[in-house]
mmCIF file of the C-alpha atoms, coordinates in Angstrom:
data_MODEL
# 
_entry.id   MODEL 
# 
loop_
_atom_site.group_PDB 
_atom_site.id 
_atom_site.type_symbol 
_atom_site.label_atom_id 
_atom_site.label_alt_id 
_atom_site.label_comp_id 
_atom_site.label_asym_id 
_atom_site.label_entity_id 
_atom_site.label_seq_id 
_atom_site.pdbx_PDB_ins_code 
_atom_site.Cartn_x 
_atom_site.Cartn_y 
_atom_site.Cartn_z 
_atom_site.occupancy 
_atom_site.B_iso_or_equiv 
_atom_site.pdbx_formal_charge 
_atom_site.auth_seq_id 
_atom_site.auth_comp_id 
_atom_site.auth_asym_id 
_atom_site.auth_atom_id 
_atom_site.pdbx_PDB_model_num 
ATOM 1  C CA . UNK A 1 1  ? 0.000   0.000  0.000  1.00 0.00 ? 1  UNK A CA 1 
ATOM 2  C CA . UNK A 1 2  ? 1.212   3.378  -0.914 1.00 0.00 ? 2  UNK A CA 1 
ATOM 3  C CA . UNK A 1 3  ? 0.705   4.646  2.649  1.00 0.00 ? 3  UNK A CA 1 
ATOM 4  C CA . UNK A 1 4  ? 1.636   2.093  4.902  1.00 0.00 ? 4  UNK A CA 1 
ATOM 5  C CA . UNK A 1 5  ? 2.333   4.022  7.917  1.00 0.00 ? 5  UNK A CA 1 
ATOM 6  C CA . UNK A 1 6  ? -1.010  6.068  7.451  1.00 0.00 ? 6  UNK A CA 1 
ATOM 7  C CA . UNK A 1 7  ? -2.502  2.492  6.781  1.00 0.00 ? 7  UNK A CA 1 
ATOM 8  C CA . UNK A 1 8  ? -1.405  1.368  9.959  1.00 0.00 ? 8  UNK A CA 1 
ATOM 9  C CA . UNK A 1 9  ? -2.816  3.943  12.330 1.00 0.00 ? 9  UNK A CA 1 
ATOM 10 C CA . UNK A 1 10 ? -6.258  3.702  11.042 1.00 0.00 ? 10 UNK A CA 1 
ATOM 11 C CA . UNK A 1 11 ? -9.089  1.492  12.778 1.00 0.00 ? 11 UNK A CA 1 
ATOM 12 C CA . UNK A 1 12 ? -9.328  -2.125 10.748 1.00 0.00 ? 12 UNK A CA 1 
ATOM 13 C CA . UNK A 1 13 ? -13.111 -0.621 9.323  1.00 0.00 ? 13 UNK A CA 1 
ATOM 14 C CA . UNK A 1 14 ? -11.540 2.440  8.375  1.00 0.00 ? 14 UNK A CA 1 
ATOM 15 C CA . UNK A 1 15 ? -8.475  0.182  6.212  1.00 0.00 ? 15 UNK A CA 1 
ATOM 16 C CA . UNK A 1 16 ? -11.044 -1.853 4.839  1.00 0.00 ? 16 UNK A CA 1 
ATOM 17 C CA . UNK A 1 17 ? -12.962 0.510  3.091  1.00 0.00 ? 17 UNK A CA 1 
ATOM 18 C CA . UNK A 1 18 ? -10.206 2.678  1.707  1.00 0.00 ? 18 UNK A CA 1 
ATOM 19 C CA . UNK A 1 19 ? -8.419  -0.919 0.171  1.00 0.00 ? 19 UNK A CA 1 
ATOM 20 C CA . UNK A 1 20 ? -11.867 -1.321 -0.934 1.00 0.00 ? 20 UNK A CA 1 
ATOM 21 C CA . UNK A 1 21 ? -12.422 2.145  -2.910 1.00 0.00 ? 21 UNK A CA 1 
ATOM 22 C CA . UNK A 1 22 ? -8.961  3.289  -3.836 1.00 0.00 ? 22 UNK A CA 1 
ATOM 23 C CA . UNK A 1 23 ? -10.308 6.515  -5.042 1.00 0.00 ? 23 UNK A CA 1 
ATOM 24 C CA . UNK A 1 24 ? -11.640 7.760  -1.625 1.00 0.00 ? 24 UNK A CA 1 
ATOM 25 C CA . UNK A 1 25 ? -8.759  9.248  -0.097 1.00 0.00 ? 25 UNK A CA 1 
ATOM 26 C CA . UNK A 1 26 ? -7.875  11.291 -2.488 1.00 0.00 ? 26 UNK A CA 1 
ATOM 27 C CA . UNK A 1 27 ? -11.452 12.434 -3.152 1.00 0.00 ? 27 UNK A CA 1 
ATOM 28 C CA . UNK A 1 28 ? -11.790 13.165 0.084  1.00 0.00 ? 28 UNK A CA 1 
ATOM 29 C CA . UNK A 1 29 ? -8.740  15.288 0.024  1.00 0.00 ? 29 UNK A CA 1 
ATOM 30 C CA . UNK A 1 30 ? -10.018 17.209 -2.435 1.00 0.00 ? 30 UNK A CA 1 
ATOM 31 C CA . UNK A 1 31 ? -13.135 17.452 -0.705 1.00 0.00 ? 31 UNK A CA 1 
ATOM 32 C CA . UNK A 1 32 ? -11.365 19.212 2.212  1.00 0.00 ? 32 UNK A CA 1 
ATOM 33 C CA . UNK A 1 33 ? -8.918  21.329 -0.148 1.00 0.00 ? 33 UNK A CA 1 
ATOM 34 C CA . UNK A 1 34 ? -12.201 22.709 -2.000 1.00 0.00 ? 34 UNK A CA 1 
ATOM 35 C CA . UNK A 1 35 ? -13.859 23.881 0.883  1.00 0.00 ? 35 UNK A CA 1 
ATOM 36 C CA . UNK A 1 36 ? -10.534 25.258 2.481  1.00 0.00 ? 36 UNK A CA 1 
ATOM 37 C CA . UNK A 1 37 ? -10.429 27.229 -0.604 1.00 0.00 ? 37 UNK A CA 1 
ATOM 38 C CA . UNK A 1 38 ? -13.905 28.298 -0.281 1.00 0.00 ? 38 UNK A CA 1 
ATOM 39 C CA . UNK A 1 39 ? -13.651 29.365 2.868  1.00 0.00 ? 39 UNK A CA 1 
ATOM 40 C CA . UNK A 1 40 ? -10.338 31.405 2.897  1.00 0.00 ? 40 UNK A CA 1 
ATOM 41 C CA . UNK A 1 41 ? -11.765 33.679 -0.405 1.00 0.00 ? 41 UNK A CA 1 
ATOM 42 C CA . UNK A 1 42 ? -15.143 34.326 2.038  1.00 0.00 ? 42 UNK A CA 1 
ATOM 43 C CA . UNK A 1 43 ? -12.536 35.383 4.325  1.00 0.00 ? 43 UNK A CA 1 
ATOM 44 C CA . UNK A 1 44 ? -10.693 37.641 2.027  1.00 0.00 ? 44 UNK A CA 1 
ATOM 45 C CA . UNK A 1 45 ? -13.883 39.115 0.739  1.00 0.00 ? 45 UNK A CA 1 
ATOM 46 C CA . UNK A 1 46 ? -16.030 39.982 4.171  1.00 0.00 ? 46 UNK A CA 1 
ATOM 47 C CA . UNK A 1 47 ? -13.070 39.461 7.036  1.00 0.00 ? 47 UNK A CA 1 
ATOM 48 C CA . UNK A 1 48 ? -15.580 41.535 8.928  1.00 0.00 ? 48 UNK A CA 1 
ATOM 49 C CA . UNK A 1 49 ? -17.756 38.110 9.260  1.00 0.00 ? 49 UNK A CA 1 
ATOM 50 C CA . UNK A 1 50 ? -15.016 36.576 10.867 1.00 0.00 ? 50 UNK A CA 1 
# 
């Protein structure tokens, strides 16, 4: 696996279903790097909110 020691610190459910869907983690990733983004240009444009 191309992150073993990542591999090995997650719950045995949690390994299963990421061998299972190889494409999750790094959907997920971009998940979470999308709505960074988002969130970071809402801050630039009303920092006020914040």
């Amino acid at each position: 696996m191309r992150h073993a020691f990542a591999a090995r610190s997650l719950c045995p459910r949690a390994r299963q279903v990421l061998e299972a869907h190889p494409m999750l983690e790094p959907l997920l990733g971009l998940f979470v790097a999308i709505a960074l983004g988002i969130y970071l240009v809402v801050t630039l444009l009303r920092p006020e909110r914040f």
